[in-house]
C-alpha positions as CSV (number, residue, x, y, z in Angstrom):
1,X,86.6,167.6,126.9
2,X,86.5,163.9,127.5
3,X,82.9,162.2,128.2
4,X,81.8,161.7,131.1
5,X,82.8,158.1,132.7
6,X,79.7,156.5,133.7
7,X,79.3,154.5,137.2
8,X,77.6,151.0,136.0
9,X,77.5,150.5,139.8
10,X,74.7,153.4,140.0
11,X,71.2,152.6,139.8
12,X,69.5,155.8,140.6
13,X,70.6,157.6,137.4
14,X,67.6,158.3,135.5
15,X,69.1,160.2,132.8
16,X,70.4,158.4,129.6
17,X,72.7,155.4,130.2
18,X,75.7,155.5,127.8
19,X,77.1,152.3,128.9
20,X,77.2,149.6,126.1
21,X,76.8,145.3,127.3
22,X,80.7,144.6,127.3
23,X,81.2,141.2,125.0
24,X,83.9,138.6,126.7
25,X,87.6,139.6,126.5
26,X,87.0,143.3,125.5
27,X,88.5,145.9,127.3
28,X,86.5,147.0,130.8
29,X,88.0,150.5,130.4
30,X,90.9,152.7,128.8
31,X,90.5,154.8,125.1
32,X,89.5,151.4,123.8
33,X,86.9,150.1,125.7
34,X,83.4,149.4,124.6
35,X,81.6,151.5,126.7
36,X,83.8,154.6,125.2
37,X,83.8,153.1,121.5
38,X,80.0,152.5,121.0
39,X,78.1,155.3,122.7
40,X,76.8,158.6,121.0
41,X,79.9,160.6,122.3
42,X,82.3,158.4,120.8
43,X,85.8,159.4,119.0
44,X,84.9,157.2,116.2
45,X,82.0,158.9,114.2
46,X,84.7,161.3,113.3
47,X,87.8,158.7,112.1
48,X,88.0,157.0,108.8
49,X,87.6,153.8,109.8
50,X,87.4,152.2,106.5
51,X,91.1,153.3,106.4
52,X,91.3,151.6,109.8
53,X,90.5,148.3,108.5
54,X,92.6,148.5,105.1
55,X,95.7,148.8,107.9
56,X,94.3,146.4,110.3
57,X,94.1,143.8,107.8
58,X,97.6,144.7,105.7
59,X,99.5,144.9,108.7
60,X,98.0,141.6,109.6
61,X,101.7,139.7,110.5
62,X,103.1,142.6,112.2
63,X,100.6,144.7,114.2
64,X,98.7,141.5,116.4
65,X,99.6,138.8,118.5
66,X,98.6,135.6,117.7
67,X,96.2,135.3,120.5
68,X,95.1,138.6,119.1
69,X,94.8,137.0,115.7
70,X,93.1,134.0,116.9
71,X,90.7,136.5,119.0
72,X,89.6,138.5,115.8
73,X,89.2,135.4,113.3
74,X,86.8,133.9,116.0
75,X,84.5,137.6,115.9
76,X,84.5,137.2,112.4
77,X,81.3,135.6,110.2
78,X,81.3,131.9,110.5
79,X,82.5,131.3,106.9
80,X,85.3,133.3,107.4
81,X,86.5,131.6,110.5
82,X,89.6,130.2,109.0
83,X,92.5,129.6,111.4
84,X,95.4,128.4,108.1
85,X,99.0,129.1,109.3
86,X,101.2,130.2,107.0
87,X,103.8,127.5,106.2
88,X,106.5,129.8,106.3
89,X,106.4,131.5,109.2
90,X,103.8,129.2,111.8
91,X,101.6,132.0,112.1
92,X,97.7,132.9,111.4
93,X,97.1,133.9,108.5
94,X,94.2,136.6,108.0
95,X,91.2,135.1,106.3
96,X,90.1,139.0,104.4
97,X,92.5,140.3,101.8
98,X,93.1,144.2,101.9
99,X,91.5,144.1,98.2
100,X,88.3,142.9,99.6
101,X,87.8,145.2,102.3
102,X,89.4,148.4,99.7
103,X,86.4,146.8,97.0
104,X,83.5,145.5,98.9
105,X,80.2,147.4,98.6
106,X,79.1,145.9,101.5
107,X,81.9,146.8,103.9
108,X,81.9,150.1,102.5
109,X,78.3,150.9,102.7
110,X,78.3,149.3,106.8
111,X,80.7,151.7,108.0
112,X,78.7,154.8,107.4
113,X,75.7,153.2,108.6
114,X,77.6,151.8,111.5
115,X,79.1,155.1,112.7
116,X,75.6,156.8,112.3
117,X,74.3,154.1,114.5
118,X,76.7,154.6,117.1
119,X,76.1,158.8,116.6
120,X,72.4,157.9,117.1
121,X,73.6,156.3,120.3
122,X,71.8,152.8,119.1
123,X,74.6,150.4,120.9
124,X,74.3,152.0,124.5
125,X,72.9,150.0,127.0
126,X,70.0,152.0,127.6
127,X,68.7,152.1,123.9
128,X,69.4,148.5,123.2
129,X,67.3,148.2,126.9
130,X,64.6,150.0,125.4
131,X,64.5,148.4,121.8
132,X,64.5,144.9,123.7
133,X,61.6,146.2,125.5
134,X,59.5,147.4,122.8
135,X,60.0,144.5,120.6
136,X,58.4,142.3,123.6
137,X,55.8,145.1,123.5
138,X,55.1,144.8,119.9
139,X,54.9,140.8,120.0
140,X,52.3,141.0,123.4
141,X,50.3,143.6,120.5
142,X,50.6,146.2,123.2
143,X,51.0,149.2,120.4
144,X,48.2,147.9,118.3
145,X,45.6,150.7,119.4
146,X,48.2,153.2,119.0
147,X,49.3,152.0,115.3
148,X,45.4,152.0,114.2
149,X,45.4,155.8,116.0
150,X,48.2,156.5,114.2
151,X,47.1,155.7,110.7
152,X,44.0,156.7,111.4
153,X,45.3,160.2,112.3
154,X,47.4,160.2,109.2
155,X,45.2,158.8,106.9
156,X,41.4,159.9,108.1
157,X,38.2,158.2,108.7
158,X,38.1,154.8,110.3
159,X,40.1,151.7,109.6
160,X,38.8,148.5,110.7
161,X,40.2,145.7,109.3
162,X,43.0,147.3,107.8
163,X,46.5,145.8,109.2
164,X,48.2,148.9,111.2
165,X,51.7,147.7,110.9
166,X,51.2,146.1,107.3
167,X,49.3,148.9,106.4
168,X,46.4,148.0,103.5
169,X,43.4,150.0,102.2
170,X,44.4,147.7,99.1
171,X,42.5,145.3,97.6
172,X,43.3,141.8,97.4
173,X,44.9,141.9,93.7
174,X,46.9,144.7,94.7
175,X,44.9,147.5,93.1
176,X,43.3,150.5,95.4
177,X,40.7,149.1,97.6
178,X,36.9,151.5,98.0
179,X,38.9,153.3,100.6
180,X,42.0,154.2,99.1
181,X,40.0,155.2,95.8
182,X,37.6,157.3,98.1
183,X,40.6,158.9,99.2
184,X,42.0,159.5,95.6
185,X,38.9,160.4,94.4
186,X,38.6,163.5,97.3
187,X,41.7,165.2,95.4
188,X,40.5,168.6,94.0
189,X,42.5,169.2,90.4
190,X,45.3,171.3,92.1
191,X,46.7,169.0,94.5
192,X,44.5,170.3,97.6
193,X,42.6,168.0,99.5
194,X,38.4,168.6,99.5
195,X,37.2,169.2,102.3
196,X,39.6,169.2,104.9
């Protein structure tokens, strides 16, 4: 069953958005559009697309355009924003080798991590919406109160003074502060905690 088109017109949806930002010159709709590509429902988490890229980039000269070629060159890193033309033949030449994309521990460790992220739905509009949100949040020190309520919860007794996003109990030369020894030291022989 195909997913469910979304309407970005609609603003009395209150259930989860699965529309994704749209960057310049990508597709508005069709099987390769963003908002299909990078939301949780998405055909990709299921592909190899480490294979994808091997062909994308050995089938360089045959499979794009060169508007197409100038297109993905200029979404690449800025080191690797080469536009050479090959000598012989006037065109682009790719700036990534099929040997580094096959060899790369870095490409190859992204596109697991990048197809989870998409699984986890974490480029649809109405996550990225809500991370943009609660990093402002964070900054303004709005979850403060319910960081120290959280690490007091999970690690007992009061607090104060300790960092609740850094956390601490430690002392300043890195050893266990009074607190974290107190803690230690309420440790019965077999693992249990005293009193508790």
């Amino acid at each position: 069953m195909p997913p469910k088109k979304s309407n970005p017109k609609s603003k009395k949806s209150k259930s989860k958005s699965t529309t994704v930002s749209i960057p310049p010159g990508a597709p508005k709709s069709g099987p390769w559009s963003t908002s299909r590509i990078l939301n949780s429902s998405s055909p990709i988490t299921d592909k190899d697309i480490h294979s994808f890229l091997v062909r994308a980039v050995s089938d360089w000269s045959t499979s794009y355009t060169e508007d197409e070629k100038r297109a993905l060159i200029d979404a690449l890193p800025p080191r690797l924003r080469v536009h050479d033309i090959d000598a012989s033949s006037g065109t682009l030449v790719c700036p990534i080798t099929p040997d580094f994309v096959l060899g790369d521990q870095h490409v190859k460790a992204a596109v697991p991590k990048f197809k989870q992220h998409v699984a986890d739905g974490f480029y649809e509009k109405g996550w990225q919406n809500r991370a943009r949100a609660a990093m402002r949040e964070r900054r303004e020190g709005r979850f403060d109160a319910y960081l120290q309520e959280q690490v007091e919860a999970s690690f007992g007794g009061q607090t104060e003074g300790v960092d609740p996003v850094g956390g601490g109990g430690g002392g300043a030369d890195g050893t266990m502060g009074d607190g974290a020894r107190a803690s230690a030291s309420a440790s019965s022989d077999d693992g249990e905690w005293k009193g508790r």
